[in-house]
N, C-alpha and C positions, 0 to 999 in steps of 0.2 A: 675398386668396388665401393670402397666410402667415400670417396670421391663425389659416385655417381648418389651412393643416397642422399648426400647432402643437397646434390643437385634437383633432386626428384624430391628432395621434402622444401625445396623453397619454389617449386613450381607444380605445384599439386592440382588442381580442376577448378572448374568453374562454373557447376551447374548447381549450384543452390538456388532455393529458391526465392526468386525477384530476379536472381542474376542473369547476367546477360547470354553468358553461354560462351562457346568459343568465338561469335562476333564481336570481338569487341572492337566496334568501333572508334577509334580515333577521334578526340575533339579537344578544342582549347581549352572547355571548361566544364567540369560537372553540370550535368544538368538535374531538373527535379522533376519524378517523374508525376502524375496525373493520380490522383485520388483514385483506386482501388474499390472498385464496388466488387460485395461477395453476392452471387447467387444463392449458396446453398445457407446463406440466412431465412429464404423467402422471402424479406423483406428489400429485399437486391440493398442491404446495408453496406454503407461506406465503411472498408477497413478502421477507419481509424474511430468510428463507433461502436463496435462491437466488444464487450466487456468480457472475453477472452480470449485463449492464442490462438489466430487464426493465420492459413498460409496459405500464399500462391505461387503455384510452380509452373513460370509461363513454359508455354511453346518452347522458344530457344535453346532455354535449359536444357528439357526433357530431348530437343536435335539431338541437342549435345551427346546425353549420355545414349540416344537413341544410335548411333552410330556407330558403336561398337557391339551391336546387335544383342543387347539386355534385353528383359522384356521390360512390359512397366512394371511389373510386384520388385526387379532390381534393382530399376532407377529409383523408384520413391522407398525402398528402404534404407537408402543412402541420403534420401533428400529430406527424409520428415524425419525431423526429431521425436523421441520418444515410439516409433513404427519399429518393430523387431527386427532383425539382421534377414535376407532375403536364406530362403532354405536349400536353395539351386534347385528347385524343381517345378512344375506344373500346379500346384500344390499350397497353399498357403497355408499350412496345417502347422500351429503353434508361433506363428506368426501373428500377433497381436500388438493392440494401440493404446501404449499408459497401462500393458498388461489385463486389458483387456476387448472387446471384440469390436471391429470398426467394420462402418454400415459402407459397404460399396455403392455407389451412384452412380451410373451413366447420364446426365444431365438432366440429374434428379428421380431418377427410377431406376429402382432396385430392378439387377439382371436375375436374383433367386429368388428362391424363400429362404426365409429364416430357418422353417423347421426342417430341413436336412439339406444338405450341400456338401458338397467336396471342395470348397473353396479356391476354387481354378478362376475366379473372375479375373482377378489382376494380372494374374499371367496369361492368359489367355487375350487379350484386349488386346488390338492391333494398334501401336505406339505409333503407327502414320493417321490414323484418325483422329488423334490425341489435339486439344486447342489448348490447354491449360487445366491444372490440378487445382481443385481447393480441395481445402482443408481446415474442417472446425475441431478441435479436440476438446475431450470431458462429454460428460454424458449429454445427449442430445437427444429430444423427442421432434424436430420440424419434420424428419420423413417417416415418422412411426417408428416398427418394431424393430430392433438390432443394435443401435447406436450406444453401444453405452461406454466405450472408448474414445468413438468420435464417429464424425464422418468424413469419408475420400469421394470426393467429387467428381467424375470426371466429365469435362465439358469437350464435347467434341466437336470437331471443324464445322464450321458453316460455306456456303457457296463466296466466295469471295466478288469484289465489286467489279471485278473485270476479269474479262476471258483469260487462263492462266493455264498452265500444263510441268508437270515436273517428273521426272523421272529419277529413282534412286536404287541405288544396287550396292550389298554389303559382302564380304566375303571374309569367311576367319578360319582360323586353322591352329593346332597344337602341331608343337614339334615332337612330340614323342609318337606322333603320325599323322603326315599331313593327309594322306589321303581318307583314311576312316575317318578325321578329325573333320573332313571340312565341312561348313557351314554358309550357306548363301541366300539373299533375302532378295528381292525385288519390288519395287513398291512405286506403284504410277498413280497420281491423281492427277482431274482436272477438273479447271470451273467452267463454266459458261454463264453470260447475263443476258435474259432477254427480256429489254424494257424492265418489269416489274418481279419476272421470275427470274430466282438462281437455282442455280442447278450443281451437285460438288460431287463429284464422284472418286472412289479409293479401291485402289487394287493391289492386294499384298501377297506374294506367295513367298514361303521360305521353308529350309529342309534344314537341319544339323546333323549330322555326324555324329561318329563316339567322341566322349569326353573322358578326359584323364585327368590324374589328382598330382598334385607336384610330386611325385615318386615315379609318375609315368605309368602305371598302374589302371587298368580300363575300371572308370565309374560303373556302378549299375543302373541298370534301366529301370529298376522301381525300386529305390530305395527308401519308400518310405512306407512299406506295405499296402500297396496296391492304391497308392495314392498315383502312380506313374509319377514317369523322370522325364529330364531336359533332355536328353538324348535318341538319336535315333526315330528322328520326326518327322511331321509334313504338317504345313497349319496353313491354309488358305483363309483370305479374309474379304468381302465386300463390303463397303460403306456407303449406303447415298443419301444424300442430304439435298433436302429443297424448301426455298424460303417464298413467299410471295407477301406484296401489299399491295391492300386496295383501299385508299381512305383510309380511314382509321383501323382499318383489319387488317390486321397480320398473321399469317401463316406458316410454320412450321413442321417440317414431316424428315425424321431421319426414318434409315432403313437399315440392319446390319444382319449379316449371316457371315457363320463362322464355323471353319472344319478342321478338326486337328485327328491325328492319328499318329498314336508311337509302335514301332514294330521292334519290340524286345527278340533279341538273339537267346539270350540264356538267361535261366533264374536266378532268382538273388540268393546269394549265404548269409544269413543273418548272424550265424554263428562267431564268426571271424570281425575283428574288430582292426580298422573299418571296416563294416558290409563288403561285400566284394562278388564278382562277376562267378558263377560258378559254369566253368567254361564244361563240365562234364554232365551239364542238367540242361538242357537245349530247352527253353522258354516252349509250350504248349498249348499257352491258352489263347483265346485271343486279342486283338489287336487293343490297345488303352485308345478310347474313340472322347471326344467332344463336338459336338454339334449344336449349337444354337440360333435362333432367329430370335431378334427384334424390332419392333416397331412402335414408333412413339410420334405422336401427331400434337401442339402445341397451336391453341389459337389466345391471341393476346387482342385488347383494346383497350386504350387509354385515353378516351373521351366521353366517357359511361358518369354519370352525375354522379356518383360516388367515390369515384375514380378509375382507377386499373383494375381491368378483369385480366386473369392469365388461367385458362384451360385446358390440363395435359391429357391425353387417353394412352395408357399403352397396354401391349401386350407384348409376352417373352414367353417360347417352349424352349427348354437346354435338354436332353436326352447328354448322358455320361455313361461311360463304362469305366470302369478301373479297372485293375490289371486281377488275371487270374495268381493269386497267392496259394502255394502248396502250404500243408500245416506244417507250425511249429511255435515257438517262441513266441516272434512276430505278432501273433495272431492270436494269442491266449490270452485269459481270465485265469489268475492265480488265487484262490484262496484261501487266504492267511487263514483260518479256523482247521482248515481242515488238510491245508499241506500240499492240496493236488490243485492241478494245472488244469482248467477244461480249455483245450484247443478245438477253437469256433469254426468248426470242418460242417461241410454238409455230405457225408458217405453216400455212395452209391448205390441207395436198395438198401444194403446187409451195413451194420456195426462195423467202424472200422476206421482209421488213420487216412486213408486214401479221400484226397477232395475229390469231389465229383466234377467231371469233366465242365458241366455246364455249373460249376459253383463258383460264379462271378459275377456279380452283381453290378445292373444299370440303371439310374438313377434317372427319372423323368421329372420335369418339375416344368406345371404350366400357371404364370402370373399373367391378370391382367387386373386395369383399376384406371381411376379418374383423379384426378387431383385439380382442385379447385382455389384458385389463389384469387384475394382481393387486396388490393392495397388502397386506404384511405387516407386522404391529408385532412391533418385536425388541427389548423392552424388556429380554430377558435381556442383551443386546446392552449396550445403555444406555438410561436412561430418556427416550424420546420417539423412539427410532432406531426406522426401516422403511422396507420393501425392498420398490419396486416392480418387477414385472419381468411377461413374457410376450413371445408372438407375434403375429405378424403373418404377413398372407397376403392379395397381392392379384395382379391381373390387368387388361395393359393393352392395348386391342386399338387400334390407331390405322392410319388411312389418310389420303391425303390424293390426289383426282385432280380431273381436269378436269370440266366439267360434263358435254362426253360420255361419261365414263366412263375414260377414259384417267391410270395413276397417274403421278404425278408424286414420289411418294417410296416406296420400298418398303414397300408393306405388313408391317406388323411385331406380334409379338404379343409381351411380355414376360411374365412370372411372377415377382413376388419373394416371399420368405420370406424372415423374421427372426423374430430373437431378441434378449431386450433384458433389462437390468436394471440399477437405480439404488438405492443405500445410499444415506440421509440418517443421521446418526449426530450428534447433538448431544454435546459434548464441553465438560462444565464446564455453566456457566451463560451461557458470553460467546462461545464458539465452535461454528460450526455445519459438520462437514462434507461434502462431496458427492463422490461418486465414481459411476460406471459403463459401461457399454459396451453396444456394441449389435452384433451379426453378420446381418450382412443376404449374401443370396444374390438374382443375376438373371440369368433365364435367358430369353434374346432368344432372337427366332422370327425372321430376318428372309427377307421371301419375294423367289424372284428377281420381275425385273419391267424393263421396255423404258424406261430416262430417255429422253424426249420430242427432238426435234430442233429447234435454236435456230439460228440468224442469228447471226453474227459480224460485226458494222457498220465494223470497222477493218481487215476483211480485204478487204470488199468496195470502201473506197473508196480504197486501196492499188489494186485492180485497176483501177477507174474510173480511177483517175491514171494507168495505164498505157497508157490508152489501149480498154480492153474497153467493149463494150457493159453496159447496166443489167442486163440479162437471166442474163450471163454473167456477170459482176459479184457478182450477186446468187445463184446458182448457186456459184460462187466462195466465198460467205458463209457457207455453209451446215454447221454444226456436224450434223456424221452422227449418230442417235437410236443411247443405245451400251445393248448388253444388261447390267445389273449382274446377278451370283452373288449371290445371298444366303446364308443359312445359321445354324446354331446357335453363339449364343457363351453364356457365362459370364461374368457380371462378378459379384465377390465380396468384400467386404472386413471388417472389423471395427475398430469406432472406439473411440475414451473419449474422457471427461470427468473433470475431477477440479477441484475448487475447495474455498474454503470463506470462511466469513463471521466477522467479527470485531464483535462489538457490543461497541463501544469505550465506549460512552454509552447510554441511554435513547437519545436520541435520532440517535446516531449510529454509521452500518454501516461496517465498511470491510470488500471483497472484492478476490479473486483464482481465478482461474479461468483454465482449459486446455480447450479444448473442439476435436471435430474434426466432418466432417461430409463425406457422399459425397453424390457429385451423377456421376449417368448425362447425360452432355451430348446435347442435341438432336441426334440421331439420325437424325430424319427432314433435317435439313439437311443434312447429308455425305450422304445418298440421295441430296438433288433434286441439288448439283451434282457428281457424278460423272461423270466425263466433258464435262466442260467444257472440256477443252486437248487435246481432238479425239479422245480414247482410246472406240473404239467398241464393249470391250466390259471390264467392269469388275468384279474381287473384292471384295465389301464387306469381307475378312478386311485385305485393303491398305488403304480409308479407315475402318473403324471410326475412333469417336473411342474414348480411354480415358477409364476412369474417374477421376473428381475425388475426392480426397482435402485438404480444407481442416482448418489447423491453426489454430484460434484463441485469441490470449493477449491476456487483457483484465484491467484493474484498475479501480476505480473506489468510489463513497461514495453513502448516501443518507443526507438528512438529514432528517427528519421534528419538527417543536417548532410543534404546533398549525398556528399560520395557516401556516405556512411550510415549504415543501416545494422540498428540493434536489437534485438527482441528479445524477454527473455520472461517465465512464467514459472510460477510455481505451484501446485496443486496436491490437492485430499481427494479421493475416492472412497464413498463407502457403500456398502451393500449388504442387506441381512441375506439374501437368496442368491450367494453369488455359484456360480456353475463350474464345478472343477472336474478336468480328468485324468485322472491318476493311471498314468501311463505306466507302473505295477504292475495294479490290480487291473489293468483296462476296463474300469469301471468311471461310472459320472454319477456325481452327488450334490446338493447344494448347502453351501455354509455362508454364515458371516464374514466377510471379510474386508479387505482398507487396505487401499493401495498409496502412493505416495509417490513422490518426487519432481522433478525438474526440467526444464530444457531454456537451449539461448542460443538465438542464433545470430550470429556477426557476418556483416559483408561490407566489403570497402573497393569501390571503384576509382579510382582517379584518374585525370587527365591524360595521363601519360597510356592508358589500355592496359594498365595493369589491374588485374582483379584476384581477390584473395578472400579468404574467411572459415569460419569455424561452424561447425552442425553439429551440437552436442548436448545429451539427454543422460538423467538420471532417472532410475522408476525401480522400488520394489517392495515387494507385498506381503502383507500375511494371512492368516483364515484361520477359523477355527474346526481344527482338523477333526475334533472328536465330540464336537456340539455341546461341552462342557459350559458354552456365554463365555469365554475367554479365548480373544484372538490373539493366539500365540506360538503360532505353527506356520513356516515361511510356506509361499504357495508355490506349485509347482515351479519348475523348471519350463515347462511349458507352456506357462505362465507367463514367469518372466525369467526370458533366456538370458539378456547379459545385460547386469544392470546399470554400464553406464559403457554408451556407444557416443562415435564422435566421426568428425567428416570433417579431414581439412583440406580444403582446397586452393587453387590458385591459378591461374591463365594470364597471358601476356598476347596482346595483338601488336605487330612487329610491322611497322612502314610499308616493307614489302611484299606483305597481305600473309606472308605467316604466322600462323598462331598455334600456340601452342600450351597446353594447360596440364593437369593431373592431379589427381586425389591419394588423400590415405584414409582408407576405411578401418576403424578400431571397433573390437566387439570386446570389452572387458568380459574375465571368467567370471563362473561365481560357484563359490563355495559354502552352501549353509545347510542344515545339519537334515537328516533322514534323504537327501537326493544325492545324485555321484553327482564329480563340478566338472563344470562345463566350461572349457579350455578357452581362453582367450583365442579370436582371430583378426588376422592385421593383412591386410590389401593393401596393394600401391599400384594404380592403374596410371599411365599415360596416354595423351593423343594429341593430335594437331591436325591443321587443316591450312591447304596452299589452293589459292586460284587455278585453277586447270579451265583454260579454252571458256566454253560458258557457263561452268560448274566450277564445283569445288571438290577435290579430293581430301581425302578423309585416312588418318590413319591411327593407329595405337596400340596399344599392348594390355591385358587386365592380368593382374599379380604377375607386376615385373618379376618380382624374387622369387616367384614357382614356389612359393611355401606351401610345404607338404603339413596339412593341417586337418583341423575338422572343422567339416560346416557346424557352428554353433548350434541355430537354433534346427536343423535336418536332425543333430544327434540328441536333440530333447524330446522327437516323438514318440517313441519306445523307449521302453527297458526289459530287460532279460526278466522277467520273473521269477528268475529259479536261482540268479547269482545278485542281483541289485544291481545289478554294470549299467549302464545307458547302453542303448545299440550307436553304434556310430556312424558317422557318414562321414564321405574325408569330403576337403571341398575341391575346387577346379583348380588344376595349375595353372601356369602360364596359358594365357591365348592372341594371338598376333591377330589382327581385324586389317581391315582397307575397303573403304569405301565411296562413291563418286555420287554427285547429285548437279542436277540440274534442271535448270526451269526453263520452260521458255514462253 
């Protein structure tokens, strides 16, 4: 056995980002690859002028880890430095960027709102429509509201230049049952080119099985309180993409629909530590459902006296259901003043502990908007300077209520409008600099609406110790349904950026960058608990949250010399209005707070088709917990789960077209004071791939050593309120995959 670790820690993976992936092809010598233009700068800026850390995780990579049937929220929490440990489920809940909340893109447009989500975007995203990831970190205002950790880009496939067709098929399995265990994915796309039009189309259908924790032990199906799990699924996906040009017009139109459904056997015990299956309480509610359609239409022209015009239109409806949650723990509001626990139940008619059959809540949320890009060259300026700039305009309609129809957050309708614009200005031959700012304007809708009535469980057994009957007791319990006031607000701000780039060497950058970012905080969660401390009837103008304003100051270097590629960056975050939630008290509040730390990432290819390197991040924070003006209270765990995570990987391509690579994934604990700590977790995945006929077979293992452990950041979404313990989740043991692809 130590034999083998040894063996498996000098050949660890290969899919970081720039890397090659498990292709690595064979050459005499290093080559240098092609100057890196980012998108989601809007001003399509050259990597190597952009005055903070910025990353691209091609295609290949993403094969890579795409083939042992991850989704993308597991491959890019392995891939991005400073991105939190993946939580094994549907769910990106306490999964955050530099410890705080990173803006999802689909080639430049937001799949949600802001103001309520379940944060399913990343897992949910079919990883065969996937073209390449960027990724900007630190606060960012170019797509408006959200960004104030970063943004994740994701660029999806286009119609390729010639007629093409490919077929792929994945299959995995646990040995503590391969049959419940199994999991199979299928995935066809193809191109067509006709004259001037392309055409790309993707077809994805996959199912998983039960999953099990290295003990052998059956995971649960919603372990993160009705967030739904990985297990026990069905997700179909369409993608279609079409390009056209005519003259200087170019054309743009993707199309995506998207259907997941998990069918939970039995409910969760949250009691027991980790969570676990309660094989004597048969699952009753229904089905944990996602559905979404989008559409985004993109018209570009680059012969306009001013320069480049680029105009996007799109629209997105997501309908979500989360899973029916029985009361308890889970689910509650403890409050510290007064001792008792109100568990957030919606009773049947009468007072009482019992969730009402239809108390499961589904979440609608319809966006649509314009985004309007110019890029201008100001060579009078200086030679190579221009000035991106334009509007925005979109609209955000979100609900979220019970399955009979009853809301449970205000119905709400937003409107923003912005204004933006970015100088690149090259100064000399060796300094590159960046300045601009954005004004964004939102103007909230929010409509009145009746918060639901909950059961109070600390009030009611206060009364039973008194001596009261269950009845009256339970009556006793009963949190009164309070009418919240809605109404019109404004929220409004105006940001900058400013940095710039030092090309000290050919091969080596040094920058410094000021960067800020507004973030509208989840909105619909100050609806749902309004009136929770018994207030029965309620002004949203008293719990608005405010707006976030993040200040971020980063330094950092790339180093670029053939095989060898270095990055590494160090950053401040600050925030007077930062949005925390105290997974206690399951309550949300805003403070001062200042985040901190590091990332660098190493890769080294050489001649020979070996490839190797290191993915690793520092990050952690404080707030000021009791709004005394002194930040000096560490922030959540859910916040920031482990604060220093790392990815070392490695792959070798072998003469006789084998290859073969693996990784080790590290999640350091942390222990700091008023939170329980939060266990180190350590992965060691392997795979490889051989020529089969006119494909390639595909095979591997995730956590060779079945370490019977906990998912890091899954056991930082709760806590017990009644003991302090975190609830726990174990993670996945062992799983064997095998998979074939081919084009033709």
């Amino acid at each position: 056995m130590r034999n083998l670790r040894t063996t498996v820690c000098r050949m660890v993976l290969m899919s970081a980002a720039g890397a090659p992936g498990l292709a690595l092809a064979q050459s005499d010598e290093p080559f240098q690859l092609d100057e890196i233009v980012i998108s989601s700068t809007r001003s399509n800026s050259a990597q190597s002028a952009i005055p903070g850390a910025v990353q691209v995780i091609s295609g290949d990579a993403l094969e890579t880890a795409r083939a042992g049937g991850k989704t993308l929220e597991q491959m890019l929490s392995a891939l991005i430095p400073g991105f939190a440990p993946s939580n094994g489920t549907i769910s990106g809940a306490s999964q955050t960027l530099r410890g705080r909340s990173a803006q999802i893109l689909i080639d430049g447009v937001s799949r949600t709102s802001e103001l309520r989500g379940f944060s399913r975007e990343l897992a949910l995203i079919d990883p065969a429509s996937v073209e390449r990831v960027e990724v900007i970190k630190g606060s960012s205002a170019r797509f408006g509201n959200g960004a104030t950790g970063g943004i994740i880009n994701i660029i999806t496939k286009k119609p390729a230049d010639a007629d093409a067709a490919s077929v792929s098929v994945r299959l995995s399995a646990q040995e503590d049952d391969l049959g419940d265990s199994l999991g199979y994915e299928v995935s066809v796309t193809s191109d067509k080119r006709v004259n001037d039009l392309g055409l790309h189309l993707e077809l994805t259908g996959k199912t998983m099985g039960d999953r099990f924790d290295g003990n052998g032990d059956l995971l649960a199906g919603d372990p993160l309180v009705g967030q739904g799990g990985s297990s026990d699924y069905d997700q179909y996906a369409l993608g279609f993409a079409a390009d056209y040009a005519v003259g200087p017009h170019e054309f743009d139109l993707r199309f995506d629909v998207s259907r997941f459904t998990q069918d939970s056997d039995y409910f969760t015990d949250y009691l027991t530590r980790p969570v676990s299956v309660d094989e004597d309480n048969p699952y009753t509610g229904a089905d944990v459902k996602d559905e979404s359609e989008a559409l985004t239409l993109t018209y570009r022209n680059d012969t306009l006296s001013f320069g480049e015009m680029e105009l996007t239109a799109y629209a997105t409806s997501t309908k979500r259901r989360a899973a029916f949650v029985e009361p308890g723990i889970a689910n509650s509001q403890y409050y510290v003043d007064t001792g008792s626990a109100a568990v957030i139940v919606y009773p049947p008619g009468v007072p009482g502990y019992a969730q009402d059959a239809d108390a499961q809540t589904e979440l609608n949320t319809d966006t649509y908007g314009v985004n309007l890009t110019f890029r201008s060259g100001l060579d009078q300026l200086a030679a190579g300077a221009k000035l991106t700039w334009g509007f925005d305009f979109g609209r955000d309609e979100v609900e979220q209520a019970l399955l009979d129809g009853a809301d449970v957050i205000a119905p709400m309708t937003q409107d923003s409008m912005a204004a933006f614009a970015q100088l690149e200005v090259p100064v000399g031959n060796r300094f590159d600099l960046s300045m601009g700012m954005r004004a964004e304007r939102f103007e909230l809708d929010v409509d009145d609406f009746i918060r639901p009535a909950a059961s109070d469980l600390g009030r009611s057994l206060q009364a039973i110790q008194l001596g009261y009957p269950a009845d009256v007791a339970a009556a006793y319990a009963l949190l009164p349904a309070a009418d919240v006031t809605g109404g019109e607000e404004d929220y409004s701000a105006t940001v900058f950026n400013i940095g710039g780039v030092y090309h000290a060497t050919p091969a080596v950058d040094l920058y410094a960058g000021f960067s800020q970012g507004f973030s509208l905080p989840d909105v619909g969660a100050f609806t749902r608990r309004a009136g929770l401390d018994g207030s029965t009837s309620v002004s949203f103008a008293d719990i608005k949250p405010k707006a976030q304003i993040v200040d971020t100051y980063e330094i950092g270097t790339r180093y670029r010399n053939g095989a060898l590629r270095v990055d590494a960056s160090a950053f401040l975050s600050t925030s007077d209005d930062g949005t925390t939630f105290d997974s206690v008290t399951n309550s949300v509040s805003q403070q001062k707070e200042r985040v901190w730390g590091g990332e660098v990432t190493v890769d080294y290819t050489n001649a020979a088709g070996l490839n190797y390197g290191l993915i690793a991040s520092y990050t952690e924070g404080k707030y000021d917990s009791d709004d005394d003006g002194d930040i000096d209270d560490y922030l959540p765990n859910n916040r920031i789960v482990s604060p220093f995570t790392a990815t070392l990987y490695t792959g070798y391509g072998f003469g006789s077209g084998l290859e073969l690579g693996g990784e080790v994934i590290y999640a350091s604990a942390r222990d700091v004071e008023d939170y329980p700590e939060v266990e180190e977790n350590i992965r060691v995945n392997l795979r490889g791939a051989y020529p089969v006929g006119r494909g390639s077979m595909s095979f591997g293992v995730e956590n060779l050593f079945n370490r019977d452990q906990y998912n890091s950041t899954a056991s930082v979404v709760r806590t017990n309120p009644l003991t302090g313990e975190a609830i726990l989740v174990a993670d996945e043991g062992r799983r064997f995959w095998i998979g074939y692809d081919v084009s033709f």
